[in-house]
NUMARTI-608277 format. One record per atom (N, C-alpha, C): residue in one letter; x, y, z. Coordinates in steps of 0.001 Angstrom, whole numbers, plus 524288, in hexadecimal, padded with zeros to 5 digits. Layout:
// NUMARTI-608277
AXYZ ...
END
This chain:
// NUMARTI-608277
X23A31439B2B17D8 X23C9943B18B12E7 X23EA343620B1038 X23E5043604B0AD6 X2405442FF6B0876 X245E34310BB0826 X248A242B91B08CA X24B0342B1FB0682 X2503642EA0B024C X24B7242E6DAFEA3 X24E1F42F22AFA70 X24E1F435E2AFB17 X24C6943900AFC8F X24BBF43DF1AFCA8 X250FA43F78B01E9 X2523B43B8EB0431 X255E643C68B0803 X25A1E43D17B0403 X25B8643936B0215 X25FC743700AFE37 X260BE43C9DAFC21 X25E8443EAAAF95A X25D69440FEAF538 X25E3E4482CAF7CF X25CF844982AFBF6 X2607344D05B0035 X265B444D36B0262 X2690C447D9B0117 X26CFC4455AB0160 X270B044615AFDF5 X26EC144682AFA08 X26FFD4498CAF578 X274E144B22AF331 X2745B450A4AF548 X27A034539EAF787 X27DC0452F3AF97A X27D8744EA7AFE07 X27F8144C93B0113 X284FD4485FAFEAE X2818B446F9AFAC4 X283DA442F2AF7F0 X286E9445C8AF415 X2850F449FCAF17C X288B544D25AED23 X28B8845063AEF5C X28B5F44F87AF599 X291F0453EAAF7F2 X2953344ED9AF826 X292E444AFEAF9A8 X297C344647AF99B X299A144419AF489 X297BC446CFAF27D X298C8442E6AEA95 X29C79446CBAEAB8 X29AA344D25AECAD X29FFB45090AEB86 X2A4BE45165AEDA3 X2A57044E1CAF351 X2A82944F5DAF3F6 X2AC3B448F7AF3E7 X2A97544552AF08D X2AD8144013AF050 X2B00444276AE8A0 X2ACC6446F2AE749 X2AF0844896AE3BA X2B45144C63AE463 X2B43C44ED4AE885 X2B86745279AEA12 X2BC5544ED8AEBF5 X2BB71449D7AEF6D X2BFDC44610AF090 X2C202444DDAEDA7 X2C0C544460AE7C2 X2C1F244185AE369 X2C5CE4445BAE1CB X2C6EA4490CAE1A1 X2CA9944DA3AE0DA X2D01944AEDAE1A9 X2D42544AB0ADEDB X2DA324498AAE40B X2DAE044DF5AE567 X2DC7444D57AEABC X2DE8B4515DAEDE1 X2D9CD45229AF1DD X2D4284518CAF1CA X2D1E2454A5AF378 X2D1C545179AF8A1 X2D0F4455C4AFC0E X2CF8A45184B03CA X2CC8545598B058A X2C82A451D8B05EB X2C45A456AFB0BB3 X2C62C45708B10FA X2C41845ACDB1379 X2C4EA45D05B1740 X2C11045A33B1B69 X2C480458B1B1FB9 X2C1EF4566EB23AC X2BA52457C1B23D1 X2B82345CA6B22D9 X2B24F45C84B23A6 X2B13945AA3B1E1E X2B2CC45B8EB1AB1 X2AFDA45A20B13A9 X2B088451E7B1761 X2B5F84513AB177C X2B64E44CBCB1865 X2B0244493DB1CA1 X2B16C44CAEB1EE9 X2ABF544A30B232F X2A6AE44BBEB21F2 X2A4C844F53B1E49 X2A14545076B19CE X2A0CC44B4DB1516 X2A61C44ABCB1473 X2A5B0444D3B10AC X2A37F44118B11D1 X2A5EB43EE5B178C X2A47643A8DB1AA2 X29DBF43A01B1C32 X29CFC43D9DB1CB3 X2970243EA3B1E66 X2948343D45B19BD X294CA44033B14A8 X2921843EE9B10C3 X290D243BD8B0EF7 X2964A437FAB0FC6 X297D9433C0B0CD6 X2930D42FE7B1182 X2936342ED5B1623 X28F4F42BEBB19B8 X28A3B42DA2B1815 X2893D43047B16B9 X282DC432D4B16DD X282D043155B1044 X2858442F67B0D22 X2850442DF9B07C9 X2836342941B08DF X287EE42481B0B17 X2870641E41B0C1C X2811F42055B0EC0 X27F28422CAB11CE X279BC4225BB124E X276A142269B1094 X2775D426FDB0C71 X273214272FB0884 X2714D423F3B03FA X277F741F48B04B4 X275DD41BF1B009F X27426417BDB0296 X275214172FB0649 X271D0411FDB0A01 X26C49412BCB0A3B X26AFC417F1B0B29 X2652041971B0BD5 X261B241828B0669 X2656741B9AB012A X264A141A55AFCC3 X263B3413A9AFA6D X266F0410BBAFCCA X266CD40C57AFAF2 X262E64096CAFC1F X262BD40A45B0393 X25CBE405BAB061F X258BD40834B0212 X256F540D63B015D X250BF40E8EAFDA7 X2517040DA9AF9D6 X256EA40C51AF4DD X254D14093DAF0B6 X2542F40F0FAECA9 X257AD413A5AEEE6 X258094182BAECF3 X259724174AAE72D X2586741B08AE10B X258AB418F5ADE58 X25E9B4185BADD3F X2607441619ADA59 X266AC4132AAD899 X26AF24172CAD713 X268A841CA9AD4CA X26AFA41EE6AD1FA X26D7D42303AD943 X269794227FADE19 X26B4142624AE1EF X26FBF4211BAE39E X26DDB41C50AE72E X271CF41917AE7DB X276324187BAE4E5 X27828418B1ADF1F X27BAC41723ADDA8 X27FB041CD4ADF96 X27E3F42194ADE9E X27F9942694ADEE3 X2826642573AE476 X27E66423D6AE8BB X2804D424F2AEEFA X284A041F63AEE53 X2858141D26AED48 X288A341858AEC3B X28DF1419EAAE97A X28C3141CD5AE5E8 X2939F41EB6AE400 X2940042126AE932 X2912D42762AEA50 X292AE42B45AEC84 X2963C428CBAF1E2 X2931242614AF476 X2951642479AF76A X29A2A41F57AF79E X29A7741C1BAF365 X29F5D41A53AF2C3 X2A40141E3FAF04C X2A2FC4231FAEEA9 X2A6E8427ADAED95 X2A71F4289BAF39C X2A3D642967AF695 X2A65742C21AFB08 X2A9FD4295DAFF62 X2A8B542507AFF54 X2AB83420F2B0102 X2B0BE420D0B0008 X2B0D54206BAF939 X2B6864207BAF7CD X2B95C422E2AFA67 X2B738428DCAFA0D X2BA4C42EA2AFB52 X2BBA842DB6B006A X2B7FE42BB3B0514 X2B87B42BB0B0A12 X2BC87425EBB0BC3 X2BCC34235DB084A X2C03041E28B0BDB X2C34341D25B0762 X2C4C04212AB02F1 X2C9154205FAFEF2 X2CE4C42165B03D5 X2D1D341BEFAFEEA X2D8DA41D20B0271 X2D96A41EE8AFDDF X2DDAA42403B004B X2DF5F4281EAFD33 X2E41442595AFC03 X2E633425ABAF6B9 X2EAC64260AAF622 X2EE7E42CC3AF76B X2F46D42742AF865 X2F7D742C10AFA7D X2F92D430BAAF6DD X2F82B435D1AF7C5 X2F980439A1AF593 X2FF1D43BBDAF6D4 X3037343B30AF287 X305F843CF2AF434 X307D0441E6AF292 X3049644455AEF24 X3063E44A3AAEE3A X3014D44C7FAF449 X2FFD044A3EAF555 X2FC1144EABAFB29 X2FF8944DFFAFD3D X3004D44843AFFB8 X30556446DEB032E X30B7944A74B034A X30D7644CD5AFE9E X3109444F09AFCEE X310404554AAFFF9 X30CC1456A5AFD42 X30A5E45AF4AFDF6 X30A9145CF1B0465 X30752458C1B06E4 X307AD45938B0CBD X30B594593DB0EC8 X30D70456F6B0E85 X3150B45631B10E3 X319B445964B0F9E X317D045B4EB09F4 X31BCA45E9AB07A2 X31A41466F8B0885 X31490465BDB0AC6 X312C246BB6B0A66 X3103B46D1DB0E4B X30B07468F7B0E8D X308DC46BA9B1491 X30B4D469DDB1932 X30D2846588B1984 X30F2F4643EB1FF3 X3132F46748B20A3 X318E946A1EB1D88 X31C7B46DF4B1FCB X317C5472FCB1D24 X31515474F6B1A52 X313F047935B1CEA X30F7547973B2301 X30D0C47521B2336 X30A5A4751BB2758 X3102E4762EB2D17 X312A94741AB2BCF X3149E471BEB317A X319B247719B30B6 X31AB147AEAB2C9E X31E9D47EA6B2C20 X319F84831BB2EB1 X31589484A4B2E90 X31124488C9B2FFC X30F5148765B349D X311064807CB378D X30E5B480C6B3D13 X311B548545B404E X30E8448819B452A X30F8448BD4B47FD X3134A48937B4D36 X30FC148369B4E00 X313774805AB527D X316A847EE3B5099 X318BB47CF3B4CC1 X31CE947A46B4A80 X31F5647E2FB4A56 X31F7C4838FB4895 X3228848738B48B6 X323AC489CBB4E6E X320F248908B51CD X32469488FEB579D X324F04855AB59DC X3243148175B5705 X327B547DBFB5A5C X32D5C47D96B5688 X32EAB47E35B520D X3328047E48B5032 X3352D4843BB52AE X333AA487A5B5332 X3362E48DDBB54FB X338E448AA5B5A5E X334984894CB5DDD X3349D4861EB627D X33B1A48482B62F8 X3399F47FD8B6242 X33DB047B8FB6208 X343BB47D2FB6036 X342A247F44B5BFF X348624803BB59CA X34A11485DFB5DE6 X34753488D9B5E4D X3481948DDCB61EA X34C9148BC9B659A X34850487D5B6A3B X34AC8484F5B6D99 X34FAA48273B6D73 X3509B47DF7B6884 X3543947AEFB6698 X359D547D13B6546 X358884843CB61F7 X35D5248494B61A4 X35FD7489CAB6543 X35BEB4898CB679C X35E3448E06B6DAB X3609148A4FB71AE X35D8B48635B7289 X35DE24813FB773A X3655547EDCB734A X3656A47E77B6F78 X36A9A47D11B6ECC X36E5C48015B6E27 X36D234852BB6E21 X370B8488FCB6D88 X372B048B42B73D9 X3703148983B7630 X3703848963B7C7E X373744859EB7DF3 X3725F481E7B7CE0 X3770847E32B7E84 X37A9A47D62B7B3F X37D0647F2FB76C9 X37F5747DBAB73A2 X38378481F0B75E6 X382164865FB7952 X384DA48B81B7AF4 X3853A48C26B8139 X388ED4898AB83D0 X3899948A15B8921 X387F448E9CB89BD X38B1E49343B8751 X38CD6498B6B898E X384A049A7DB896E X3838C4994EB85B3 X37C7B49B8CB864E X37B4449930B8B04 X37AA149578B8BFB X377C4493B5B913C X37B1648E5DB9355 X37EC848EDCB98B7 X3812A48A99B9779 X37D134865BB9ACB X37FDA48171B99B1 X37B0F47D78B9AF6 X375A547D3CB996C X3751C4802CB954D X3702847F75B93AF X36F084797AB917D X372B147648B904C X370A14716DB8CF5 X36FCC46D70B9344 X3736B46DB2B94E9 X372A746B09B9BB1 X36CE046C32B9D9D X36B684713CB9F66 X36505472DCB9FD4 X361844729FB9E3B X3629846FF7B98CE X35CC146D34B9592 X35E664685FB948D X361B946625B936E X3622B460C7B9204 X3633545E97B98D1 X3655E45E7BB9A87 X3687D45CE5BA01C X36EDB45A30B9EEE X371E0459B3BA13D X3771645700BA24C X375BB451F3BA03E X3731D44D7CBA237 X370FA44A04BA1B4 X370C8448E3B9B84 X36CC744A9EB98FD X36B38449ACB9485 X36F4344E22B8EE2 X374BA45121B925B X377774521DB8FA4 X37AC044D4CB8E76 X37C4E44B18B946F X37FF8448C6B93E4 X37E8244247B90C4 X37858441EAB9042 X3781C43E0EB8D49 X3792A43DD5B874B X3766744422B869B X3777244582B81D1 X37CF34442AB7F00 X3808744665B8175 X38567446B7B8089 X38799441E3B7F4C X3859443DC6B8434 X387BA4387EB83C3 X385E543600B7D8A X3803C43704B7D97 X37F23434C8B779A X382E8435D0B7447 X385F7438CAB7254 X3875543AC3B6E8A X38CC243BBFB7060 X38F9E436C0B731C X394BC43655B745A X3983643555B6F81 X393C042EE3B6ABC X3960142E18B67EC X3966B4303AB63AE X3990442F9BB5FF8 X398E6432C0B59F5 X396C542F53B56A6 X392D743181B5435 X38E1E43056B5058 X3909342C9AB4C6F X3910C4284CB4B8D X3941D425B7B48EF X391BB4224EB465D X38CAC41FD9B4813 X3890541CCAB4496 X38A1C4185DB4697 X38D4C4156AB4B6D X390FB4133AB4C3A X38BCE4104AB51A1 X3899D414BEB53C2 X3863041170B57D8 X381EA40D9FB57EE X37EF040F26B51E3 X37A6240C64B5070 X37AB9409C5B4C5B X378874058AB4BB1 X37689400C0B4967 X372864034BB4240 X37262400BDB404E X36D2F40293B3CE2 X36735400C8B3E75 X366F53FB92B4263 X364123FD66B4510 X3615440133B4AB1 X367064029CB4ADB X364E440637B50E4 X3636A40ACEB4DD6 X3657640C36B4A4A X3636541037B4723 X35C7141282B457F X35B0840C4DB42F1 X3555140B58B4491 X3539E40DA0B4744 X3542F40950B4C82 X3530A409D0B50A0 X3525040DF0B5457 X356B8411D5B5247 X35622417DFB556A X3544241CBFB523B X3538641A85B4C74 X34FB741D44B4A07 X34ABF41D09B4ABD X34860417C5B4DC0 X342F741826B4F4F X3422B41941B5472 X3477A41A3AB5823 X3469F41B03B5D07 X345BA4220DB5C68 X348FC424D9B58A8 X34A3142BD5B57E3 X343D342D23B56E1 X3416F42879B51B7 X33AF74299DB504B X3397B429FAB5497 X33947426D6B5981 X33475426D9B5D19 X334E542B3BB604A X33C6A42C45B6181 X33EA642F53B64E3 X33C7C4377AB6284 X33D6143653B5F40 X33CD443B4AB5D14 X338C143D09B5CCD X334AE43805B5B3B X32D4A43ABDB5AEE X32BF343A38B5F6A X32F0443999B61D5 X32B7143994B68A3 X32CB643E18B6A61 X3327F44183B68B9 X3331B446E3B6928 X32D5244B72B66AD X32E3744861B6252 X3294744C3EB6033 X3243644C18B6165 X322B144656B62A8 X31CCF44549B63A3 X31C6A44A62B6A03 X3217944A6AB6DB6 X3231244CA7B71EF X320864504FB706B X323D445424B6E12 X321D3458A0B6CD9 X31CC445944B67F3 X31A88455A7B673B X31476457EDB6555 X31210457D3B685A X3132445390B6C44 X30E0945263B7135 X30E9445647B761E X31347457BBB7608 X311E245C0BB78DA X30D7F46025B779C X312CA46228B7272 X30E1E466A0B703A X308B646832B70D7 X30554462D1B7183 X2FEC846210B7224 X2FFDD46749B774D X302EC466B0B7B6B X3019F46B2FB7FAE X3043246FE1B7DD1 X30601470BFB7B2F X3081E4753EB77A2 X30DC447642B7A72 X30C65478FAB80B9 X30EC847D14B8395 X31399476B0B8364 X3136A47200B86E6 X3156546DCAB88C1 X31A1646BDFB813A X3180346C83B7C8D X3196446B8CB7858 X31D8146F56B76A7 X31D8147561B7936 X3221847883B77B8 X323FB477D3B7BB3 X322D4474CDB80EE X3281A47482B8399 X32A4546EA6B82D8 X329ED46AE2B8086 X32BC146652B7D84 X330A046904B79E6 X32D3F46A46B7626 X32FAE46E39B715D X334E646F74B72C0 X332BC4742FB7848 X3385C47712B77E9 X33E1E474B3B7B61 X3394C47011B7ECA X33DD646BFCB818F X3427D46A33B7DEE X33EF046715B7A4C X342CF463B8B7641 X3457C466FBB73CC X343FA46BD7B71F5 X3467246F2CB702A X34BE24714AB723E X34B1D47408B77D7 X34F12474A0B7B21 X3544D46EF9B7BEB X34FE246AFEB7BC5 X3552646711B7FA0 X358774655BB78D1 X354C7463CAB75CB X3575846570B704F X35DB746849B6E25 X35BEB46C38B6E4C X35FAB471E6B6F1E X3636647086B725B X361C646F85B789F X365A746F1AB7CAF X36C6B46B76B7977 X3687A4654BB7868 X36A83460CEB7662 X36F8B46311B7170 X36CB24649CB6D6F X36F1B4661CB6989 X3739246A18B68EB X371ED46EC3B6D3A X375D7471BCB6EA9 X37AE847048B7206 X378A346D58B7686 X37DDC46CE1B7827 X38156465C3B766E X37F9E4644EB72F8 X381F0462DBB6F82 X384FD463E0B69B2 X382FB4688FB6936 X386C546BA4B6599 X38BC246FBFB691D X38C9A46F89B6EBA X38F1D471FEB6F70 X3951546EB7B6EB2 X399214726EB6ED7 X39DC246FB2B6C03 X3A18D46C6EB713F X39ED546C74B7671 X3A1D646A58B775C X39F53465C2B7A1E X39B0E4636EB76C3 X397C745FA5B75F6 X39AAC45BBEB72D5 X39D184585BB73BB X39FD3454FBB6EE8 X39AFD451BCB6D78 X3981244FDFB70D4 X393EF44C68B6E40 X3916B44F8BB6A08 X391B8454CEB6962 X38D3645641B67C6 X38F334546AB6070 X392BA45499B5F20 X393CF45239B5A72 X391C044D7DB58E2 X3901844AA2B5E2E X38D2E44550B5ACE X387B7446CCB5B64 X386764495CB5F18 X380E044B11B5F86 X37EDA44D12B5B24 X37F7F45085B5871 X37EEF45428B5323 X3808644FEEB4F4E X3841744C15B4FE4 X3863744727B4BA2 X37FE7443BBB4CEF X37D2B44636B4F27 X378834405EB4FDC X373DC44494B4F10 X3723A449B9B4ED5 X36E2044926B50C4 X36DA545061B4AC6 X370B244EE7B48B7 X371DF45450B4281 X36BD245124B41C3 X36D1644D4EB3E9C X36B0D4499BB3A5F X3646544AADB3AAC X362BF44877B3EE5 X35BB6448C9B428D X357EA44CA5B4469 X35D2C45141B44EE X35B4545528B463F X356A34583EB46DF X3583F459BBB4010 X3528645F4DB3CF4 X34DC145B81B3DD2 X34D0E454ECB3C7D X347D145412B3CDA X345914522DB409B X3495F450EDB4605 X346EF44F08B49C6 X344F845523B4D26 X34A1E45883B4D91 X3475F45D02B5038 X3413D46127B4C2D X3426445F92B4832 X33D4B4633DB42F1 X3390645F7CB4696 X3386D4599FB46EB X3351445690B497E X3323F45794B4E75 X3376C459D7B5259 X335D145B70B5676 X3317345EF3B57BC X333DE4646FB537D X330AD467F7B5245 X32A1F4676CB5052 X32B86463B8B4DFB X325F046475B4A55 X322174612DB4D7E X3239345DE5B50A1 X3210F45AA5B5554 X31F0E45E7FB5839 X32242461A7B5A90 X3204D46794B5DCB X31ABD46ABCB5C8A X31DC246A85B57B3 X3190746FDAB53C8 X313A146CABB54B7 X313B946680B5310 X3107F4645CB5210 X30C2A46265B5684 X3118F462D0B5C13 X30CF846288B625F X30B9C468EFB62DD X30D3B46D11B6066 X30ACF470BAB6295 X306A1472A9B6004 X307174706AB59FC X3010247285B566E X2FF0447152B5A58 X2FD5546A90B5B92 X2F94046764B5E39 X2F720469BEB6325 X2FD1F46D56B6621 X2F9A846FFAB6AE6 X2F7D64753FB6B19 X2F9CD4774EB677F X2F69747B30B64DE X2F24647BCBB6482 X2EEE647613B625C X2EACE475F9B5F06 X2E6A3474C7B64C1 X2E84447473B6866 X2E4E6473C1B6D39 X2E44F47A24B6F63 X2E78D47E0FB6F04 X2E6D94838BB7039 X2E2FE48722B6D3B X2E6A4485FFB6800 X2E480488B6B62C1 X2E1B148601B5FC1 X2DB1B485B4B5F40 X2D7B54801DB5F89 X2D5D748307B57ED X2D7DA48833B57AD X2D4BE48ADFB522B X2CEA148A1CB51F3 X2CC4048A46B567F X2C5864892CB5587 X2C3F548483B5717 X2C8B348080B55B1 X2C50547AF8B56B0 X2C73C4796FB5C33 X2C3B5474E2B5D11 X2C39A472E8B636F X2C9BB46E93B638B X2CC5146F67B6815 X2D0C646D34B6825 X2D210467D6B6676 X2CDBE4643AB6616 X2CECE45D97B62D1 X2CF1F45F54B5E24 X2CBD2461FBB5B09 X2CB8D46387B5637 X2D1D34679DB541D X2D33246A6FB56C3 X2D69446E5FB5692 X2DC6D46B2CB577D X2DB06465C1B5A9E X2E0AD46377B5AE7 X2E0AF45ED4B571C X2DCB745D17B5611 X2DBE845993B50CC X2DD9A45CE1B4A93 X2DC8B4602AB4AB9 X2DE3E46487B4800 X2E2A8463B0B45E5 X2E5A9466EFB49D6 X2EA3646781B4B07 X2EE974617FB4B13 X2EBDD45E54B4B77 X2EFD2458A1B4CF7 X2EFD345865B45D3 X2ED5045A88B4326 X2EE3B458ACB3CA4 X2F14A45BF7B3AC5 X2F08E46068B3D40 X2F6C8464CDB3C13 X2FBE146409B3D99 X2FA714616CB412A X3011A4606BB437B X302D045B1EB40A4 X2FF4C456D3B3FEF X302B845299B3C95 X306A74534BB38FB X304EF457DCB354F X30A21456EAB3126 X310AD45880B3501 X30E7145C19B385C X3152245D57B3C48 X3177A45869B400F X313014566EB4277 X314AA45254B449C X3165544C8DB40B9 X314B144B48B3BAD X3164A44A21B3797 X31C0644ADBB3738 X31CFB45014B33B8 X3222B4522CB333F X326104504AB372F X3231B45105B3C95 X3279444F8CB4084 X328884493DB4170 X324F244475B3FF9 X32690440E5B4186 X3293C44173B3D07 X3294544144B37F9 X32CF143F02B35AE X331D844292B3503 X332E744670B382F X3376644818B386A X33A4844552B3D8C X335E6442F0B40D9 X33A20440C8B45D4 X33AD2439EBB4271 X3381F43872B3F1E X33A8A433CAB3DF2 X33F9443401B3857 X33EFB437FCB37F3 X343A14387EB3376 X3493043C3EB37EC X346AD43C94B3C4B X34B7143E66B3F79 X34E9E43921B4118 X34A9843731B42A3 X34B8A431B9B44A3 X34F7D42E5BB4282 X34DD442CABB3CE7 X3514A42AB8B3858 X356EE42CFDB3882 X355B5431B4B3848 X35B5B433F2B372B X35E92433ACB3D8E X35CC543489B4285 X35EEE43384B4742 X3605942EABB47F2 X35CC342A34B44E0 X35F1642577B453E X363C042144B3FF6 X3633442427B3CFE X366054229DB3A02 X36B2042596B3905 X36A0042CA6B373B X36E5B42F1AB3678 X3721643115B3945 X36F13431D3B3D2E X370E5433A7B4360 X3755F43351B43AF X3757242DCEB466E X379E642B2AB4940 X37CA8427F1B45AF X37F0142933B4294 X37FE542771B3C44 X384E742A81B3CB7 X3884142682B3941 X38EAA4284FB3AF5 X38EF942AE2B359A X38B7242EC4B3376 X38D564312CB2E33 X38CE94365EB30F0 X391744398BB2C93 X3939D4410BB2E68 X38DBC442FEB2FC2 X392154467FB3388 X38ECB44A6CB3676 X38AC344D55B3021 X38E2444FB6B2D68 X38B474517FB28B4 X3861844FFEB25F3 X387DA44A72B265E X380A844747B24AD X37DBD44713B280A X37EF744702B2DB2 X3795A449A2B312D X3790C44FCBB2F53 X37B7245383B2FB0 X37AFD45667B3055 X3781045980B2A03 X3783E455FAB2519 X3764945714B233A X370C245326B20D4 X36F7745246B2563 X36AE844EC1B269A X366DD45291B26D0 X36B1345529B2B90 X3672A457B4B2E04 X3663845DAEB2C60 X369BD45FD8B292D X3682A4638BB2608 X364884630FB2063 X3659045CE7B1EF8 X35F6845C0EB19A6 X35C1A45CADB1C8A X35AEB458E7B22B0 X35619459E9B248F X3542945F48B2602 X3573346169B2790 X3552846868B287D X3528C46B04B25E0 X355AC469BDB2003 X3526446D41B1C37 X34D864691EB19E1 X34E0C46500B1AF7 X349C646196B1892 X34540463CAB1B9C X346B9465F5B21B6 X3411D466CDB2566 X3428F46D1CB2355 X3445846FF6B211C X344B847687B204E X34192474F9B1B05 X341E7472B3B17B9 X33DED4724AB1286 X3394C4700DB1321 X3383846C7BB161E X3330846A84B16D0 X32E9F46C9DB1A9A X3316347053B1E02 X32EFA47266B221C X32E5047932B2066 X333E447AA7B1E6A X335E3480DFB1D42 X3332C48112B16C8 X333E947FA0B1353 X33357480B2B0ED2 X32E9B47DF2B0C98 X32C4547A12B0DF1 X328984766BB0B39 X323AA47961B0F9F X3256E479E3B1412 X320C847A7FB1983 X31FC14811BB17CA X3225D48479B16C8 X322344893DB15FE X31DC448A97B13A6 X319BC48DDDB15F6 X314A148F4AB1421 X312C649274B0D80 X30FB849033B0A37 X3120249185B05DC X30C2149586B0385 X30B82497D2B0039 X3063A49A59AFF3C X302824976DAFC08 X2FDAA49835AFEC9 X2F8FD4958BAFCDF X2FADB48E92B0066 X2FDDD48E6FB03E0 X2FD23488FFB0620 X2FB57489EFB0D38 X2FA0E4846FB0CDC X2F81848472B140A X2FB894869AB17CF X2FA2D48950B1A37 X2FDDC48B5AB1EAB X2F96C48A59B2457 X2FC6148AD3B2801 X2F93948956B2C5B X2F89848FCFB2F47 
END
């Protein structure tokens, strides 16, 4: 067969790729992983056709044609996008809290955790319910260290402005290693709700019997730890949710084969595991700077009530499933 009669069967080939560097051209528009690898293909089997075209000396009017087509497709395929920041907007402000307000794990691991957290402190916060309950999950040991921490009164008086730094990047590493904890569990699912409900419990234990009244430390304890609270424990949580999609997605495969089904799945869970680092590094900040900071109990405490509702509006009201939008 010549040549040129090949070319010329090719045809089509070439006017799905003219159409679809015309649909790129669109703002807003993005293909979908197969159109995408439909592109890529076309776009190789074009540079061929004009190489083929070119050695026979094909006439000028086909070469010049395969010569745009294919420097349009190029563009489309190795263009840098500028930053969008109304998509960017969009994503952050709509689908990542409704994605991550409709996950099913995130919602037991939040039932989870807090279940645990405020039974486990209401237990120790109450001899007469169970006495020694905070002794039987924490131990003597790690009460009595507890306690010792928080001999002195929060005065701002112990640290430096650089130890401050310094233990703001120690809380970052300290805190995402809590969470990375509990995602990497999660991968085994069963091993990830008992992480969960560990931290959860010894949590509770901590908090409760430090609110009991005849805890004197517990006034500096709550003087240190109001402020960090809502976003290091919201962090915890969403770390959880985010190891148990992942082991989920090895049980519940929806049809596809488990690499595929956990590759999947690892792009669903980013925006939660997202959410959560930067809630453990804005915990961080505030554990290391406001914390231990000799200003009223009141300005932690209403630290930590903006942050509450900042995570009740971005998670509760912005995440809240709305009609005609994505729901999972």
């Amino acid at each position: 067969m010549k040549v040129a009669e090949i070319l010329e069967r090719r045809r089509r080939h070439w006017h799905e790729l003219e159409q679809m560097c015309a649909e790129m051209k669109r703002p807003g528009t993005r293909l979908s992983a197969p159109q995408m690898t439909r592109f890529a293909s076309l776009y190789r089997a074009a540079c061929a056709d004009l190489a083929l075209a070119d050695s026979y000396h094909l006439p000028q009017n086909t070469v010049h044609y395969l010569h745009r087509l294919v420097g349009r497709a190029h563009n489309h395929l190795y263009r840098t996008r500028r930053f969008n920041y109304t998509e960017w907007g969009n994503t952050l402000l709509f689908e990542v809290p409704q994605r991550i307000f409709s996950d099913r794990c995130v919602q037991i691991a939040f039932v989870l955790f807090w279940g645990l957290f405020i039974l486990s402190a209401f237990l120790a916060a109450s001899p007469a319910a169970w006495p020694g309950f905070a002794e039987e999950i924490l131990g003597k040991e790690q009460i009595e260290q507890l306690e010792t921490m928080y001999d002195n009164p929060i005065d701002g008086t112990l640290r430096s402005g650089s130890d401050n730094v310094n233990m703001a990047a120690f809380y970052i590493r300290h805190n995402t290693g809590i969470g990375l904890q509990c995602f990497v569990w999660g991968l085994l699912v069963i091993p990830g709700l008992l992480v969960t409900m560990s931290n959860a419990i010894m949590l509770g234990a901590s908090f409760g019997h430090m609110a009991r009244p005849d805890i004197p430390q517990g006034v500096n304890f709550f003087h240190f730890v109001t402020a960090h609270g809502p976003f290091e424990l919201t962090a915890i949580v969403l770390s959880a949710g985010a190891g148990l999609r992942l082991g989920f997605s090895w049980v519940i495969t929806r049809g596809l084969n488990r690499y595929d089904a956990l590759r999947k799945t690892g792009q669903e869970a980013m925006p939660i595991m997202g959410a959560a680092m930067v809630m453990f590094v804005m915990a961080a900040f505030i554990e290391g700077f406001l914390s231990p900071s000799g200003l009223p109990y009141w300005v932690k405490a209403a630290t930590a009530i903006v942050s509450s509702c900042m995570l009740a509006f971005y998670f509760g009201v912005l995440g809240f499933p709305r009609e005609g939008q994505l729901r999972e």
